[in-house]
C-alpha positions as CSV (number, residue, x, y, z in Angstrom):
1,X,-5.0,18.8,7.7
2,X,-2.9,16.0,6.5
3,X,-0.1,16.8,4.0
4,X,-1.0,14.3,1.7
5,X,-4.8,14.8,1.6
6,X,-4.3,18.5,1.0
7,X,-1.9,17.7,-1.9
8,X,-4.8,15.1,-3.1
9,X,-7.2,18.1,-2.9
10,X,-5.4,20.2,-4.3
11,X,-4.6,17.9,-7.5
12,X,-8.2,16.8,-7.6
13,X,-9.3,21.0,-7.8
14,X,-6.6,21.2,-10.5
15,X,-7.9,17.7,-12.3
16,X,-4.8,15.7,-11.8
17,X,-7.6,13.3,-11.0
18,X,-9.7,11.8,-13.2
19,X,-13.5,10.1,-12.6
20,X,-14.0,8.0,-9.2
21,X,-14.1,4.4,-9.6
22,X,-15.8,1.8,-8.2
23,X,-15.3,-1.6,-8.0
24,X,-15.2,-5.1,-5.9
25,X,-15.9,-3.0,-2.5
26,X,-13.6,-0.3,-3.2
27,X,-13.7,3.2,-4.6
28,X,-10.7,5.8,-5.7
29,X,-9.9,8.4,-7.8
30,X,-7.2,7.5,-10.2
31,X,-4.5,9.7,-12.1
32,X,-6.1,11.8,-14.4
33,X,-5.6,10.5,-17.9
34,X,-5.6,6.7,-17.1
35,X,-8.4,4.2,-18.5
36,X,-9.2,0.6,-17.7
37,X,-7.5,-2.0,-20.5
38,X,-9.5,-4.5,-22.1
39,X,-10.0,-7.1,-18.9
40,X,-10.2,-10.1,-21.0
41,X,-6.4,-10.4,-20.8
42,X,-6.3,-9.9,-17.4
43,X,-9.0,-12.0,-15.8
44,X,-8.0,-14.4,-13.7
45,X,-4.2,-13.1,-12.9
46,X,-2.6,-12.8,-9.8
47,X,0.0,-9.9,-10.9
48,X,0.3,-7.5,-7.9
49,X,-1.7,-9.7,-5.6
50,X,0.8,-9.8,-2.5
51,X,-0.4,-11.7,0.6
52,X,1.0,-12.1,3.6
53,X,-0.6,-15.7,3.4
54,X,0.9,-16.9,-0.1
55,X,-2.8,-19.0,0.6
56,X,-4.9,-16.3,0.9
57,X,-7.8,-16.4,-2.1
58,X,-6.5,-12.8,-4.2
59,X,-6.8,-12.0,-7.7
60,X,-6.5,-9.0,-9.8
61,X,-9.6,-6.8,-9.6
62,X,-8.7,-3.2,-12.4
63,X,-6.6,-2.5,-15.0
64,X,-5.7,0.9,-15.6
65,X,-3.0,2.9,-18.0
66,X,-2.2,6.4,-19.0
67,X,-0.9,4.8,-22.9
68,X,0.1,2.4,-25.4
69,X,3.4,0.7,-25.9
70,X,6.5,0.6,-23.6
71,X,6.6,4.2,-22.0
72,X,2.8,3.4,-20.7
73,X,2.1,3.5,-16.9
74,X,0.3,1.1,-15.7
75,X,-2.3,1.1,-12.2
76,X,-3.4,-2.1,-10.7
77,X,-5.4,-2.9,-8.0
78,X,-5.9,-6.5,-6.5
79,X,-8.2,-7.7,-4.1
80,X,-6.6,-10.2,-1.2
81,X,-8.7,-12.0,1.1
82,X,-8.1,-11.1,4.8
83,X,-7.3,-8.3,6.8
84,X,-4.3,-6.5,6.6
85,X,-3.8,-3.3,9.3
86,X,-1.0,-1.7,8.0
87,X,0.8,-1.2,11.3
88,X,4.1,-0.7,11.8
89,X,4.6,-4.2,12.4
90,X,3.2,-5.1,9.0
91,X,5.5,-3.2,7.5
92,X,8.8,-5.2,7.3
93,X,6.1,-8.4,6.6
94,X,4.3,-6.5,3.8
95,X,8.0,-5.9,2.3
96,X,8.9,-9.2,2.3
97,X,6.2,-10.6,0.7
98,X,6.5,-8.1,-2.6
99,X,9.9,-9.3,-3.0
100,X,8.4,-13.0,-2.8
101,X,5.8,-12.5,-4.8
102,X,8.1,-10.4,-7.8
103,X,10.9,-12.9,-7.6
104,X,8.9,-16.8,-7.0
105,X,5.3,-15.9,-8.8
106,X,6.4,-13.1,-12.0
107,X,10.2,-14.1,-12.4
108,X,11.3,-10.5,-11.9
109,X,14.3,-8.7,-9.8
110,X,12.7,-6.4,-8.2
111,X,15.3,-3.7,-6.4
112,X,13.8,-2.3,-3.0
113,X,14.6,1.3,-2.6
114,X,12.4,2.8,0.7
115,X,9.8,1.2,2.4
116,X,7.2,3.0,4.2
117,X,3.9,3.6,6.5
118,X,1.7,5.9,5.7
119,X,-1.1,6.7,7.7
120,X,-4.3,8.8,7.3
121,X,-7.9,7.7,6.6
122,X,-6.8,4.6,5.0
123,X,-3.2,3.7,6.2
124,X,-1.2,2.0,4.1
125,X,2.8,0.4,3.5
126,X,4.3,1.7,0.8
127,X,6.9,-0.4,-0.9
128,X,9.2,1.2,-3.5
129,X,11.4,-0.3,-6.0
130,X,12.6,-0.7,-9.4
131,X,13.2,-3.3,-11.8
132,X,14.6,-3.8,-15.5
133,X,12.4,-5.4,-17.8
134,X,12.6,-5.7,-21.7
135,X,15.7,-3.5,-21.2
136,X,13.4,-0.8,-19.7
137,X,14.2,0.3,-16.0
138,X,10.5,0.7,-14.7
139,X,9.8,2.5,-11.0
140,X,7.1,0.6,-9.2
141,X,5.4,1.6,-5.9
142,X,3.5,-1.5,-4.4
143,X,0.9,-0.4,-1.6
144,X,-1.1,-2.6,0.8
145,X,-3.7,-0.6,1.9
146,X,-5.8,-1.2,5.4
147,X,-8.8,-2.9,5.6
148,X,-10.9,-5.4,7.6
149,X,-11.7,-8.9,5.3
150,X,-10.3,-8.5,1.7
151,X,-7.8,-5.8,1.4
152,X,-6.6,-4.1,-1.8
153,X,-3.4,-3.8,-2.9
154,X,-2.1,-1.3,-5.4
155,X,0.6,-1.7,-8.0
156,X,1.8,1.0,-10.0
157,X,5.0,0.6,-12.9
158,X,6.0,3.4,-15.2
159,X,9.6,4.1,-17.0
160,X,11.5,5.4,-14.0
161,X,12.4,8.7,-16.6
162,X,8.5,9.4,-15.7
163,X,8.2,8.7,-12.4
164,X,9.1,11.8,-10.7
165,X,6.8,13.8,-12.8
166,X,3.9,10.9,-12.2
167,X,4.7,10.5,-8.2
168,X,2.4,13.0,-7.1
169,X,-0.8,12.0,-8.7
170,X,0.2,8.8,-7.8
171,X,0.0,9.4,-4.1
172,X,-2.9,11.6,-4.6
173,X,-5.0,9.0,-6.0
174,X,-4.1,6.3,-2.9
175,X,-5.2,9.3,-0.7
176,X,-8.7,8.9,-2.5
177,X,-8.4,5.0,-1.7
178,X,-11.8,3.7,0.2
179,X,-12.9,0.6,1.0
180,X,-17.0,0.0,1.1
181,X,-17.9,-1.7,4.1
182,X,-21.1,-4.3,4.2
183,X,-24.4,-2.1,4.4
184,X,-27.0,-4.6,6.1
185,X,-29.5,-1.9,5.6
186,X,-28.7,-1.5,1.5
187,X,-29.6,-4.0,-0.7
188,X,-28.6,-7.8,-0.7
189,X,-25.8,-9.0,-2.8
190,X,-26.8,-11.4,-5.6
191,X,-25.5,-14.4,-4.2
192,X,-27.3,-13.7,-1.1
193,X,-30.6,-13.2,-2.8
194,X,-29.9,-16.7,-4.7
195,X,-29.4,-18.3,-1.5
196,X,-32.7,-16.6,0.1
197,X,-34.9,-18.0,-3.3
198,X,-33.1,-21.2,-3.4
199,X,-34.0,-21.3,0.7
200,X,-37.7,-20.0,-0.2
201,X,-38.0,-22.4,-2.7
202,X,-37.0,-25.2,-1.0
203,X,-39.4,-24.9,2.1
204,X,-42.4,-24.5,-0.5
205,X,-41.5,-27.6,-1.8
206,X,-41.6,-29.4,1.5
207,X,-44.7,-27.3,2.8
208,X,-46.3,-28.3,-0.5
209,X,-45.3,-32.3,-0.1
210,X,-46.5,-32.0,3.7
211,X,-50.1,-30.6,2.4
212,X,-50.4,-33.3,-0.4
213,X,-49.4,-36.1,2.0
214,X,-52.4,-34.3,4.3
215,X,-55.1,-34.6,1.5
216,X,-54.4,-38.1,0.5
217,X,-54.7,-39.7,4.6
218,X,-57.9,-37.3,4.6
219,X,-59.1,-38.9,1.1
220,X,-58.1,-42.4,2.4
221,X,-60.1,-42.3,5.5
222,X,-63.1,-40.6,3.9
223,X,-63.8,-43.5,1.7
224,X,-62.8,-46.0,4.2
């Protein structure tokens, strides 16, 4: 068995993790002990949304934490449009583009320290770093993680004097990553089923106008 998923069942049978999420085609066990934040502040942002394609659609999809105030860790997960394999050639790409996206979008210094591939059921690059912000030197771990159409990517920050005891739950919970692909046999998606009525409704109306226009030439030529 892989390393890493025995050390992710072996957290989960000891309840380092907490209650599977789901959420915008994606599922995954977080650390135990974090919640989702309020989402009203976060709707709409682009934090931790690296692309490859700075014009790829992508947006921030959860909020998570483990506290309140300054020595909180936080777990974010955004949702990129486009695939994104994870192969080794990805990886120096993938890189490049956190250090973009921290430096030109959120105005931060972020300092590399190891990049990585990870493989297993969901591979995934691995970028780690730290940076200094409000006088606090945070660890963060940025992972893209593999998938065909939108991708996730992970972003997780906490005071680098907690990371080392955080680290393995950490990795745990991206070994419990999975992405949900399309089900034709489950059921339709929303937008799809508006589509389908306003299609429905639409060809009623003409089949309705077709049968009118019928009755009147039949009425016409009856009394003529």
């Amino acid at each position: 068995m892989h390393a890493a998923s025995l050390a992710a069942g072996l957290l989960t049978l000891t309840g380092a993790l907490g209650t599977e999420l789901r959420r915008d085609g994606y599922q995954f066990r977080p650390p135990e002990g974090f919640h989702m934040v309020r989402w009203e502040q976060y709707a709409g942002s682009r934090v931790g949304a690296v692309a490859l394609d700075a014009e790829s659609p992508r947006a921030l999809s959860a909020a998570l934490t483990d506290g309140e105030g300054p020595d909180a860790a936080t777990f974010l997960v955004s949702v990129v449009g486009g695939g994104f394999s994870a192969s080794p050639s990805d990886r120096e790409d993938f890189a490049s583009a956190v250090m973009q996206h921290y430096q030109r979008e959120l105005g931060l210094q972020l300092s590399p320290e190891r990049v990585e591939r990870i493989g297993g059921t969901t591979p995934r690059v691995e970028v780690l770093g730290t940076l200094r912000e409000a006088g606090q030197v945070r660890t963060v771990l940025i992972a893209g993680l593999a998938s065909e159409g939108e991708h996730a990517v992970v972003t997780v920050s906490a005071p680098a004097v907690r990371w080392q005891a955080l680290a393995p739950q950490v990795r745990a919970s991206l070994e419990t990553f999975r992405h949900e692909p399309p089900n034709a046999a489950g059921p339709v998606p929303r937008r799809m089923l508006g589509a389908l009525a306003g299609t429905l409704a639409g060809a009623l109306v003409v089949s309705y106008t077709a049968w009118r226009r019928r009755r009147q030439r039949h009425a016409a030529n009856a009394s003529g």
